[in-house]
C-alpha positions in Angstrom: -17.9 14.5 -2.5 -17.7 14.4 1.0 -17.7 10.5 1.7 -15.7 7.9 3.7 -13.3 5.8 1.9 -14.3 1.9 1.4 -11.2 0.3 2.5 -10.7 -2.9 1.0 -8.0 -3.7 3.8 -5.7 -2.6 6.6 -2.9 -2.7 8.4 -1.8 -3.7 12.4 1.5 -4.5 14.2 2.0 -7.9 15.2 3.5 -8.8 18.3 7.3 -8.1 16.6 6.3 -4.8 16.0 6.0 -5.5 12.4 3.7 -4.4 9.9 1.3 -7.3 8.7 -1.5 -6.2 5.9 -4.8 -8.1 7.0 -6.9 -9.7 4.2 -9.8 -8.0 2.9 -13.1 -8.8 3.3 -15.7 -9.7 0.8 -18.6 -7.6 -0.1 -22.4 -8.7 1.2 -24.6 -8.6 -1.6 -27.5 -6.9 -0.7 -30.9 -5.5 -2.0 -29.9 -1.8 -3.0 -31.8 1.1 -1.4 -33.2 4.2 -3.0 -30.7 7.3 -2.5 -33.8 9.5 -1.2 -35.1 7.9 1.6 -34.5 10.1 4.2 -34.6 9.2 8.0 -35.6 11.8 10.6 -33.0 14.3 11.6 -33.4 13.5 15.3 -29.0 13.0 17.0 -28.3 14.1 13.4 -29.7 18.0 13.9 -26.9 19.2 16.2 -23.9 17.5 13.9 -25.8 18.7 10.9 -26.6 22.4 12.5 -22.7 23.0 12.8 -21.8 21.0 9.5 -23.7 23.7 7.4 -22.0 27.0 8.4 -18.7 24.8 8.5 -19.0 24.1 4.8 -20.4 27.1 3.9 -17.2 28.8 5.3 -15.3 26.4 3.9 -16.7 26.9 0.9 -16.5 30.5 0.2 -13.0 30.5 1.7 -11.5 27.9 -0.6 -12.9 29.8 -4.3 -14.2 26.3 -5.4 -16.3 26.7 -8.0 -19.2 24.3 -6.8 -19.4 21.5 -4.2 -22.0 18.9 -3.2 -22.2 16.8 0.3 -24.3 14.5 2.0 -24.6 12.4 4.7 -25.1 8.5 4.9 -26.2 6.9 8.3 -28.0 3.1 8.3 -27.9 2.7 4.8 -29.9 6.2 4.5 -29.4 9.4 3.4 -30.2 11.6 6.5 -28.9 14.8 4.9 -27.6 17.0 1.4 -26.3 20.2 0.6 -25.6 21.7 -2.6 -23.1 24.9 -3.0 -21.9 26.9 -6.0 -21.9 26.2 -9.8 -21.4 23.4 -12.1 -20.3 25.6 -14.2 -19.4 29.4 -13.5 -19.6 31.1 -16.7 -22.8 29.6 -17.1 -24.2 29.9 -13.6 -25.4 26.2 -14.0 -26.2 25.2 -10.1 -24.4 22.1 -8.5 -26.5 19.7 -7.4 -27.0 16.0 -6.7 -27.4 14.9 -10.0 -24.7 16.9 -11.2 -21.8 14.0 -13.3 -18.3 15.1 -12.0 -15.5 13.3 -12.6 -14.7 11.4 -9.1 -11.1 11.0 -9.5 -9.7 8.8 -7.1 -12.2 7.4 -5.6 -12.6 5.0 -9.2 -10.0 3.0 -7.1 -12.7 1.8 -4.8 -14.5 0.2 -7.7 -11.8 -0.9 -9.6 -10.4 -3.0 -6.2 -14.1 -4.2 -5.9 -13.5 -5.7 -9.3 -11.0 -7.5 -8.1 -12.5 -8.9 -5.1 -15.3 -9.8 -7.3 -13.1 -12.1 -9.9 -11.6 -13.3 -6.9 -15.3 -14.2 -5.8 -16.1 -15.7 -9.3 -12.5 -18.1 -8.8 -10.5 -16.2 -11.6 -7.8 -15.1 -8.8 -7.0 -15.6 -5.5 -5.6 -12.0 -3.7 -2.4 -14.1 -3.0 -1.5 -15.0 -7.2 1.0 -13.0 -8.5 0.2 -10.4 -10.7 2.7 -11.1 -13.6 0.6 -14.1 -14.2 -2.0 -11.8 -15.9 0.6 -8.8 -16.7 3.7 -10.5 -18.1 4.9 -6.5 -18.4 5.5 -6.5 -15.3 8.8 -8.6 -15.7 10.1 -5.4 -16.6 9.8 -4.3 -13.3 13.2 -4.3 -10.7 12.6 -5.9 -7.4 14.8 -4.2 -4.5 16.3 -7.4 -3.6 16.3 -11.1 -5.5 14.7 -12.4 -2.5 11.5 -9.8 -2.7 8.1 -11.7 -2.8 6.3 -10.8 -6.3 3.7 -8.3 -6.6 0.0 -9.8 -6.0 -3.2 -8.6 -6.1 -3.5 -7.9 -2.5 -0.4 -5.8 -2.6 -2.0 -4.1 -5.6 -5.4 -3.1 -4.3 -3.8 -2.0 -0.9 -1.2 -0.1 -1.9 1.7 -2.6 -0.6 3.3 -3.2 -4.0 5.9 -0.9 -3.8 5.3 0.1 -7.3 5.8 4.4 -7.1 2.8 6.4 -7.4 3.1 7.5 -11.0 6.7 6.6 -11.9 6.8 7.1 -15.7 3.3 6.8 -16.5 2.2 10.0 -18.4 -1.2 10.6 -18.6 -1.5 14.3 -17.9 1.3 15.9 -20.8 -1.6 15.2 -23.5 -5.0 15.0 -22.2 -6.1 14.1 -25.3 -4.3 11.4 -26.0 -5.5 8.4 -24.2 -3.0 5.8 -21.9 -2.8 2.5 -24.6 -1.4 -0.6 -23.4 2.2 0.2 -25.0 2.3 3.1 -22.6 1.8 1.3 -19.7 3.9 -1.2 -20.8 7.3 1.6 -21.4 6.3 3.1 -18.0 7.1 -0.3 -16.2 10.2 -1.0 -18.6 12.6 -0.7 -15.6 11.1 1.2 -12.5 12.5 0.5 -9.3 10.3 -0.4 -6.6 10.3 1.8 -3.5 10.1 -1.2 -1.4 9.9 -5.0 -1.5 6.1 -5.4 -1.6 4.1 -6.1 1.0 6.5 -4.3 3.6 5.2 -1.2 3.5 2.5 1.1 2.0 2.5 3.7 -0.8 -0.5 5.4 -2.6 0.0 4.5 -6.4 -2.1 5.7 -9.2 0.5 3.3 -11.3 0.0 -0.1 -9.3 -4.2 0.8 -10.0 -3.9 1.3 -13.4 -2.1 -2.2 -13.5 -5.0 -3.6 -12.0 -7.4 -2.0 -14.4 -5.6 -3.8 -17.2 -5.6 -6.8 -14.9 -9.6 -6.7 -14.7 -9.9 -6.1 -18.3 -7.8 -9.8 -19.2 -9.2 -12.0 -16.2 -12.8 -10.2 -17.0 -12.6 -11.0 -20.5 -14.3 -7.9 -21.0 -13.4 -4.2 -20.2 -12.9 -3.0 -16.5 -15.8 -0.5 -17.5 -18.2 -2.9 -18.4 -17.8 -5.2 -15.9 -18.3 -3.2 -13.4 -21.6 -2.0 -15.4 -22.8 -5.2 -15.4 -21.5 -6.1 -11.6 -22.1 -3.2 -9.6 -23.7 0.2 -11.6 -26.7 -1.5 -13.2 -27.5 -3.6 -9.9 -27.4 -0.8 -7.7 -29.6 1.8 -10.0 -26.8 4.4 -10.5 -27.8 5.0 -13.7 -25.5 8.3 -14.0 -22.4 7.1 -13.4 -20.4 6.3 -16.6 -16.7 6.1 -17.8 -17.4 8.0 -21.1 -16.8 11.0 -21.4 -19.3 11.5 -24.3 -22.2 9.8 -21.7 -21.1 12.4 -19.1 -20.9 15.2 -21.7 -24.8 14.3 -22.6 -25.5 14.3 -19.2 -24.7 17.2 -18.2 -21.3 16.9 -16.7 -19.7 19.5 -15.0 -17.0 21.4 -15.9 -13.5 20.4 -14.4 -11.2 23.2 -12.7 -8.3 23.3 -11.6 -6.1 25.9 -8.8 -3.8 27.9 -11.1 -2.2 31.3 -10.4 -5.1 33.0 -11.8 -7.3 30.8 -9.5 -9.9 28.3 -10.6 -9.6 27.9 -14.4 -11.1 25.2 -16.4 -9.1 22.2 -17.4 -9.6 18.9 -19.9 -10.2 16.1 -18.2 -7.8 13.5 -18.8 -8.1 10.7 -21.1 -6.9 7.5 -19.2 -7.6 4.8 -21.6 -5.9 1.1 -20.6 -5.5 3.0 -16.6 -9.1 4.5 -16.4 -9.6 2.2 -13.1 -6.9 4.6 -11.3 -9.2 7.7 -11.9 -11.9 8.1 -15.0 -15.0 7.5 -13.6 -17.8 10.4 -13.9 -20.8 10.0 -10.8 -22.9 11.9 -9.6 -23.5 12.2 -5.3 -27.1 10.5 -5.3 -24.9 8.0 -7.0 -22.2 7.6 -4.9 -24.5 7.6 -1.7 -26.3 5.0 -3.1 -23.2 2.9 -3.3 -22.1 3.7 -0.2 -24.8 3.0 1.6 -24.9 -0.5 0.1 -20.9 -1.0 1.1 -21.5 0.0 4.8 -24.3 -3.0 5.2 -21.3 -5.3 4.8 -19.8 -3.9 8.1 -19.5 -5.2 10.8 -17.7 -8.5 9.5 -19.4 -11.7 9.9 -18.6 -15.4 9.1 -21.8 -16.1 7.5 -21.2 -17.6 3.9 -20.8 -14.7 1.4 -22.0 -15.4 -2.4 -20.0 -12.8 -3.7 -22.2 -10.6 -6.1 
């Protein structure tokens, strides 16, 4: 997918030169809008005229087996491409209803969770986190001083906690992450930094907060965000399951190897499935963003959350 991250916040020097993480913002609830209105090309031709053979090069050059793109300006999609296969053997096109597995970009909608609990009064961004994950006592602070870990340090990567430390969720792709595991992985680890002092990507300190969701939720992360964000916004292929994907019509994962693109297991992230499980397809994802972008710029208008 070739999107723009949804930052949930950032960072600036204040006058001491130090690094200060500003609060994030909360979401605008909006009507959603269909993923295939199109606007005309018009200042989009000449940006779209080089984009093309760009990717296209790109795209040959890199041995991918299949890519999808598109383009989101005012809340419409102005332009999509489609290259490759789905899947190789079976020369089954890409396109943009093909289910992939999204990786990383789950974290966007697993911090969205957050914000909306926090909207709904189960949290404040400023609670510490061992209020709702008592595991993480485990945890060993870099000095006795060092503030805990909250939810804002969790969903902006400020917690210090490392980016996979011993969390093992690729060994056995079969096996999915349970609660115990999570709970060993923490058993210990040394933060990189006292939190909130610096940044670090962490798939670790996400999959905390998917577990996090799941207790404040009362439900699991994937169904409340089912119920708060894919059912509202119509993206009626976008699914944690793997079974759901499979029936779909998923495509088949690959990954680099010495022998080059050779198809891989996806892996099964149980308890941690907020840091990286979720399956979506591109009209999907552009349907999503173009709903996150109508809550930019920032206002001061009262929000009412969902």
């Amino acid at each position: 997918f070739l999107v723009p991250w949804a930052f949930l916040g950032c960072a600036h020097l204040d006058g001491a030169g130090k690094r200060q993480i500003l609060p994030p913002k909360r979401v605008a609830k909006v009507k959603p809008e269909s993923a295939q209105q199109k606007l005309p090309l018009q200042l989009h031709d000449l940006a779209i005229s080089g984009l093309k053979p760009a990717l296209r090069a790109l795209y040959t050059a890199s041995g991918v087996p299949g890519v999808v793109v598109g383009l989101v300006h005012n809340r419409r999609v102005v332009w999509t491409d489609e290259f490759g296969y789905a899947n190789r053997d079976q020369k089954k096109p890409m396109t943009v209803e093909t289910v992939t597995r999204i990786g990383s970009l789950t974290k966007i909608f697993t911090g969205l969770a957050i914000l909306g609990l926090r909207d709904e009064g189960h949290l404040t961004l400023d609670d510490p986190v061992v209020s709702v994950i008592p595991e993480l006592r485990r945890i060993l602070y870099p000095s006795t001083d060092s503030p805990r870990i909250t939810f804002r340090h969790l969903i902006t990567h400020s917690s210090g906690l490392p980016r996979v430390g011993q969390l093992d969720y690729y060994s056995n792709p079969d096996q999915p992450v349970t609660i115990q595991a999570l709970e060993k992985s923490l058993d210990g680890v040394q933060l990189v930094f006292s939190p909130g002092t610096a940044t670090l990507y962490s798939n670790l300190a996400m999959g905390v907060a998917s577990v996090a969701v799941d207790r404040l939720a009362g439900m699991p992360l994937r169904r409340y965000l089912e119920q708060k964000v894919f059912k509202p916004l119509g993206m009626t292929r976008t699914t944690f399951d793997n079974q759901d994907a499979t029936k779909l019509g998923k495509a088949t994962g690959y990954a680099p190897t010495a022998e080059g693109f050779t198809s891989q297991k996806p892996w099964a992230l149980g308890v941690v499935e907020g840091m990286g499980g979720l399956y979506s397809t591109l009209n999907d994802m552009m349907r999503f963003l173009a709903w996150q972008t109508n809550a930019w710029p920032p206002r001061n208008a009262a929000e009412s959350g969902w």
